[in-house]
N, C-alpha and C positions, 0 to 999 in steps of 0.2 A: 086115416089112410094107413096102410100096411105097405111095410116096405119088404120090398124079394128078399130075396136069402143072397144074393149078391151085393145088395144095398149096404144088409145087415155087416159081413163080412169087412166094406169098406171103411163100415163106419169103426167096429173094432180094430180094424189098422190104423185108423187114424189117431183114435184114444192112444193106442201103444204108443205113436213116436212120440204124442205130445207129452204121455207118462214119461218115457224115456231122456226125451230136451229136458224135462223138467228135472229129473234127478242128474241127469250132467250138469247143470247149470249150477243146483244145492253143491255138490261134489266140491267145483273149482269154485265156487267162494267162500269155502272153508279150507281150501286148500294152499300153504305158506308160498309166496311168489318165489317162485324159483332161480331169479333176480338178487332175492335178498341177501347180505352179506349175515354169514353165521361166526360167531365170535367161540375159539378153540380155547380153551383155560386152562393151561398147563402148572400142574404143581411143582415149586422145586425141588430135585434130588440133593442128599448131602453130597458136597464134594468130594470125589473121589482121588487116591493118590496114584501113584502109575502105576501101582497091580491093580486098580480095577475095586481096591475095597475102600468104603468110604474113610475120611483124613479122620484120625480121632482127635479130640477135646485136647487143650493146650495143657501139659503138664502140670500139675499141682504139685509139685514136690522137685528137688533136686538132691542130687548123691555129689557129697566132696570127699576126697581123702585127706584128714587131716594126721598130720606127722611132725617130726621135731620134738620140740620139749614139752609134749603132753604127756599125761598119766596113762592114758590108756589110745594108743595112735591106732588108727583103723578107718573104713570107710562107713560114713554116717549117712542117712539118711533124715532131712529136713522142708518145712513147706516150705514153699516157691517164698521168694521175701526173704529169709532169713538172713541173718547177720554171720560175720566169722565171730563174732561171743557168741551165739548160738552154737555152732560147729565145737567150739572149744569146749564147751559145756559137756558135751554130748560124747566129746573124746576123756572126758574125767579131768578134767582143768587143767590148768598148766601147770609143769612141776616148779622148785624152787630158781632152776634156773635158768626160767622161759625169757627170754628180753621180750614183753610185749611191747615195749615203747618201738621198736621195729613193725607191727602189727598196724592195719586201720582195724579196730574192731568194732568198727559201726559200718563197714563197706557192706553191701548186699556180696551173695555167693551166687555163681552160677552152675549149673548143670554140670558135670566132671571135674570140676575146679580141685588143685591141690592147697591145701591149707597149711603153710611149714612155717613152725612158730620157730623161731631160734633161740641158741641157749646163748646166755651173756657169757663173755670172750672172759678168761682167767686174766687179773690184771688190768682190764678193763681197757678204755681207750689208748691210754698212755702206751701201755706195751703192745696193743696193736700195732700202733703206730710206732714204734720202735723194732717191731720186727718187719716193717713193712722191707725194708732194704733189701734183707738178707732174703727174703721172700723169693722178690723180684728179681736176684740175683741165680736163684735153684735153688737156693742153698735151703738145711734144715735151720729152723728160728733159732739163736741160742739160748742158753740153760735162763727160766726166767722167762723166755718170750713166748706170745701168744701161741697156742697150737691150732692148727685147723679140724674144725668139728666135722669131719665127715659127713654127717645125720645133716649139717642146718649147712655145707659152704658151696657157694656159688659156684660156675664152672669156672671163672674168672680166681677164686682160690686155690681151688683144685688143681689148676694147669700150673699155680706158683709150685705146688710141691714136686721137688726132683726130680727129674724122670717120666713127670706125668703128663702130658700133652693133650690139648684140648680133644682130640676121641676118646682119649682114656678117659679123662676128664668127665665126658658125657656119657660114657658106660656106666659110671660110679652113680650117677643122677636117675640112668636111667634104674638101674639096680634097685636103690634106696625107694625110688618111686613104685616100681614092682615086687618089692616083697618086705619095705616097710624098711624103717631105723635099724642101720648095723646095731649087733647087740655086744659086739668088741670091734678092738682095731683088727685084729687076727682076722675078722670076716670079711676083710676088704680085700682080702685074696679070692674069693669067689665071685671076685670083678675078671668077664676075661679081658686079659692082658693084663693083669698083677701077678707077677711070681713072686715067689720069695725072694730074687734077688733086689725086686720093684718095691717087693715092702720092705725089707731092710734098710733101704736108703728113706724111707719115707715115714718109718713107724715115729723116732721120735719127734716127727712135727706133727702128726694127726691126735687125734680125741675122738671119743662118740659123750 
């Protein structure tokens, strides 16, 4: 039997949608449900500091200033860890008349630390302590008595000599700190507020 040319036509329409159902069908069951939860994997950034660049790596190394009764005083550079006998090393040891029994020399160092080894007092404890009075009075220590080391004395000795008062006191600290161990007594006038009247009263009780 022979089908019309209208027949024919119906029937290729037909084939097409069922071709067509069929590759929609293929499509969405390969296709991911749109339902499904997708997992995002974020890498992490180094940390960064407030400008925006990342923090760098913890210091390997720290810088002291060591000064006082070393051979060669200056700022040294040591690894992280290190001892102040390391530091002391490094400044060219300590001269004859370092007191390190004042010293921990097995303490670790930190990052800017100053290192200030002191020199043993002429006379030793006895006339220390013997000129402590006169000290604590203003007065200069008499003929015999200990003097104050400018390079290695606390602000607390500094303020005993005549005239000198704890700001003065702490210019002199800050001085020695910033440009190293007086190299005479004469260079304690380049403390301001030392004139020559300030060190006449004060020269015979100091030292370097």
């Amino acid at each position: 039997m022979q089908l019309s040319r209208r027949q024919l036509l119906i029937a290729v329409a037909l084939g097409a949608v069922v071709v067509a159902l069929g590759v929609r069908y293929l499509v969405l069951a390969q296709a991911p449900d749109a339902g499904a939860t997708q997992r995002l994997v974020l890498t992490p950034l180094p940390a960064a500091d407030a400008g925006g660049e990342p923090s760098p790596s913890p210091s390997a190394s720290v810088v002291v200033y060591v000064c006082g009764a070393v051979r060669a005083p200056g700022v040294v550079c040591l690894p992280a860890g290190a001892r102040v006998a390391d530091a002391l090393e490094l400044a060219g040891g300590a001269t004859a008349r370092a007191d390190l029994t004042a010293l921990n020399l097995a303490a670790r160092l930190s990052d800017g630390q100053q290192v200030l080894v002191p020199a043993r007092v002429a006379g030793g404890a006895a006339a220390a302590a013997a000129a402590a009075p006169a000290a604590a009075a203003g007065a200069a220590p008499a003929a015999g008595g200990a003097l104050v080391n400018i390079n290695t004395a606390t602000l607390e000795e500094l303020d005993s000599l005549q005239g000198i008062g704890p700001v003065t006191a702490q210019k002199i600290i800050d001085y020695r700190t910033a440009n190293g161990p007086f190299g005479s007594i004469e260079e304690i006038k380049n403390v301001p507020g030392i004139g020559e009247a300030k060190f006449a009263a004060i020269k015979d009780a100091i030292t370097v």
